[in-house]
MARBA-194358 format. One record per residue (C-alpha): residue number from 1; chain; x, y, z. Coordinates in steps of 0.25 Angstrom, whole numbers, plus 5000, padded with zeros to 4 digits. Layout:
BEGIN
ATOM, NUM, A, X, Y, Z
...
//
This chain:
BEGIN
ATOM, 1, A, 4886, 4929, 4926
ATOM, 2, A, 4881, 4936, 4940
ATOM, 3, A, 4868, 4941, 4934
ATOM, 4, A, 4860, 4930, 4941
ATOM, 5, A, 4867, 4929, 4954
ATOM, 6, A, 4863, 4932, 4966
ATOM, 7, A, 4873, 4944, 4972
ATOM, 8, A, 4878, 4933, 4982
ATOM, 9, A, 4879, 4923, 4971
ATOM, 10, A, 4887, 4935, 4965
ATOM, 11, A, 4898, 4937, 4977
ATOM, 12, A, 4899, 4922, 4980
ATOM, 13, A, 4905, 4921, 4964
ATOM, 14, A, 4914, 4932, 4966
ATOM, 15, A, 4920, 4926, 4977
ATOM, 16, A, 4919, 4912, 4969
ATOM, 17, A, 4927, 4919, 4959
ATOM, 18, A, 4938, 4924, 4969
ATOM, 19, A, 4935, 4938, 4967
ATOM, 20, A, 4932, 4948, 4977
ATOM, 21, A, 4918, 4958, 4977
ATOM, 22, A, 4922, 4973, 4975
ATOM, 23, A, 4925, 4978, 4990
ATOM, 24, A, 4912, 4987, 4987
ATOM, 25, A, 4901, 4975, 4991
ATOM, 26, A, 4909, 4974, 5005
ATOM, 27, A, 4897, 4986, 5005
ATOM, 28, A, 4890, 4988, 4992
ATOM, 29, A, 4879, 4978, 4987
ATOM, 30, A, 4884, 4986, 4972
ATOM, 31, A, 4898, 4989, 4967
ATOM, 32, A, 4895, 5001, 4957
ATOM, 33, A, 4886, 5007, 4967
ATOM, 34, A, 4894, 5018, 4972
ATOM, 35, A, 4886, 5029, 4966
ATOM, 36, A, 4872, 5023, 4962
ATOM, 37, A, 4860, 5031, 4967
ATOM, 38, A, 4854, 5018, 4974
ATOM, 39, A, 4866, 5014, 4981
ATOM, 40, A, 4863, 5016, 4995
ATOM, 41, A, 4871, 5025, 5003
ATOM, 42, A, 4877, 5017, 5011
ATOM, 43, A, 4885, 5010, 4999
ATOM, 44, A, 4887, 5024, 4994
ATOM, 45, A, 4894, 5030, 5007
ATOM, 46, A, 4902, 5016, 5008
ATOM, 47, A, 4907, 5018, 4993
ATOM, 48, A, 4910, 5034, 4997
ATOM, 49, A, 4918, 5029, 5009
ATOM, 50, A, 4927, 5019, 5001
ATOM, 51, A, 4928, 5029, 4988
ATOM, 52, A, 4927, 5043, 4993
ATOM, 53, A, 4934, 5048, 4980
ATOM, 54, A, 4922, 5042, 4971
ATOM, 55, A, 4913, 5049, 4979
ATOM, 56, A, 4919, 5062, 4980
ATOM, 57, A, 4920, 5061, 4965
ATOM, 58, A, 4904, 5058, 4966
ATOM, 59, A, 4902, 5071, 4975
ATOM, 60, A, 4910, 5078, 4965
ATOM, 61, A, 4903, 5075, 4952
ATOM, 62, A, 4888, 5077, 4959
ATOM, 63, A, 4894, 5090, 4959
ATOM, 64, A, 4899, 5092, 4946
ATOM, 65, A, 4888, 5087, 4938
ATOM, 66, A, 4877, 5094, 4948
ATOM, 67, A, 4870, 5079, 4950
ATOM, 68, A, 4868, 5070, 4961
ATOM, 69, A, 4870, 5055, 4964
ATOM, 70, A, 4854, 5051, 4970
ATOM, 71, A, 4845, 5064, 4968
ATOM, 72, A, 4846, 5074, 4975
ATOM, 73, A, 4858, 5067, 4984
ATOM, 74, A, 4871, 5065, 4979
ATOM, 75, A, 4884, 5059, 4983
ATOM, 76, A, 4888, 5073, 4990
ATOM, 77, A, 4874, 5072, 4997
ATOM, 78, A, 4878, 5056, 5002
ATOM, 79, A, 4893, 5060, 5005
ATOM, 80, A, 4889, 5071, 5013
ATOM, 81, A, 4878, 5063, 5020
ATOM, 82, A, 4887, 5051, 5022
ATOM, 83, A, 4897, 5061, 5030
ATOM, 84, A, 4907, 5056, 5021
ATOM, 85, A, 4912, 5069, 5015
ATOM, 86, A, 4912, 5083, 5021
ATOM, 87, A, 4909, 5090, 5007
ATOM, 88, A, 4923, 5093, 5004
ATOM, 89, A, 4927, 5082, 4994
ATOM, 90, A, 4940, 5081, 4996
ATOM, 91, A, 4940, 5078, 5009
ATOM, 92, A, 4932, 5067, 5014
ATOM, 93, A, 4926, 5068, 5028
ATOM, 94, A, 4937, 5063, 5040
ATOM, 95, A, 4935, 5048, 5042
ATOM, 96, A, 4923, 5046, 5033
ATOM, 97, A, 4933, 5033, 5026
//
């Protein structure tokens, strides 16, 4: 019933409804974005600093599978370029959430 309404037209229905938005569009324009290669990386590093176990697992199976999330770039790469983890898995970086 959305698919020719406008995203506000969208929102303004939800709450018409009494529902709530997921909590991720307080800072995502997408919900199932979390891992998409277009998503930018400021949604990515918010979604890695509310999830850090998902993303962990993300780092994990790059590894595994020898592939990674954008070319050449992968969710090791971003963590460590977000300074969000120090390269030890298991412990996330002091005060990084």
């Amino acid at each position: 019933p959305c698919l020719d309404m406008k995203e506000q037209q969208v929102k303004d229905r939800v709450k018409a409804e009494g529902l709530e938005l997921h909590p991720c569009y307080e800072f995502a324009r997408r919900c199932g974005c979390w891992c998409c290669i277009f998503a930018p990386k400021r949604e990515v590093r918010e979604y890695a600093e509310r999830n850090p176990q998902l993303y962990e697992k993300a780092c994990l199976l790059e590894d595994e599978i020898k592939n990674k999330w954008r070319h050449r770039f992968g969710f090791n790469d971003l963590m460590k370029q977000l300074k969000l983890f120090d390269g030890d898995w298991a412990k996330p970086k002091q005060g990084a959430y």
